[in-house]
C-alpha positions, -999 to +999 in steps of 0.1 A: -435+805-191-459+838-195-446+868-181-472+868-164-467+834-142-435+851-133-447+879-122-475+864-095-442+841-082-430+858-050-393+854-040-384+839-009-364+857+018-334+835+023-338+817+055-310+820+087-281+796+083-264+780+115-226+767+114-223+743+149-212+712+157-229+680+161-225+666+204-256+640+198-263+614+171-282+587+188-317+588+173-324+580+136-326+608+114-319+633+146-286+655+153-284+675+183-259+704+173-249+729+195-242+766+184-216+793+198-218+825+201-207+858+224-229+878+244-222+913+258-233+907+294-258+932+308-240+943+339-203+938+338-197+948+301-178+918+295-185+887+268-197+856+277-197+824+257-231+814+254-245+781+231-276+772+217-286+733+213-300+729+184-327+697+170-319+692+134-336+668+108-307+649+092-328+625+065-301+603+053-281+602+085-253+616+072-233+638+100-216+620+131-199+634+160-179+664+160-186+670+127-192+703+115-227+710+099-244+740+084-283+741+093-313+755+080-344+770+100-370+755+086-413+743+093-414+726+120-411+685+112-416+678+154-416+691+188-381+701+189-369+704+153-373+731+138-340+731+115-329+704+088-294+698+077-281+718+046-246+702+044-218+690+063-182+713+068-161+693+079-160+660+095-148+655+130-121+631+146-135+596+136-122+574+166-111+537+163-130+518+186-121+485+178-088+491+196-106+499+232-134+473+223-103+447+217-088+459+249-116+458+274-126+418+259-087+409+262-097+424+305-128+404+305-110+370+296-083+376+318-103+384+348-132+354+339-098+330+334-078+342+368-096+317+394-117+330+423-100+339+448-124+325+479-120+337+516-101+312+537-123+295+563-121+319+587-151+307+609-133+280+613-103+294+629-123+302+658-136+269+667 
């Protein structure tokens, strides 16, 4: 490189970066994460927990629930993201589903074995 190619490269200001924690991961390639933060409120003086929800580009779906994930701001890629995933923290409580799944089948079979349990003729009383 010429001195002078470096000279015409600007430096980028280093963009915001968001610490939160991931509540949505429904959508392909989409995390919502939500942001906390205090805020001094106007009248009473006192601090309010406040969050942000934030729409974050995650390309190789990557982060899950309750994880925690550092975000970028970056161009906007749609409507509502406007911030892609830098890395992830830490990784959340992974739950074992298979154990409620298991449970609510074993309910199912039991309830479609029991037999019916049909009223007992009781027009028929009357007659």
């Amino acid at each position: 490189m010429t001195s002078a190619t470096i000279n015409t490269q600007e430096t980028r200001r280093l963009r915001p970066r968001i610490i939160g924690v991931v509540t949505g991961d429904k959508v392909s390639k989409t995390r919502k994460v939500v942001f906390e933060y205090l805020a001094r409120h106007a009248k009473y003086n006192k601090y309010v927990k406040r969050q942000t929800v934030l729409h974050v580009h995650d390309e190789n779906n990557e982060s899950h629930l309750g994880d925690h994930v550092e975000v970028m701001q970056c161009r906007p890629i749609s409507k509502m993201k406007s911030y892609r995933l830098v890395r992830i923290v830490s990784r959340g409580p992974q739950l074992d589903l298979s154990a409620i799944q298991g449970e609510a089948s074993q309910l199912f079979e039991r309830k479609k074995a029991a037999p019916a349990e049909t009223p007992a003729a009781g027009g028929e009383q009357g007659q």
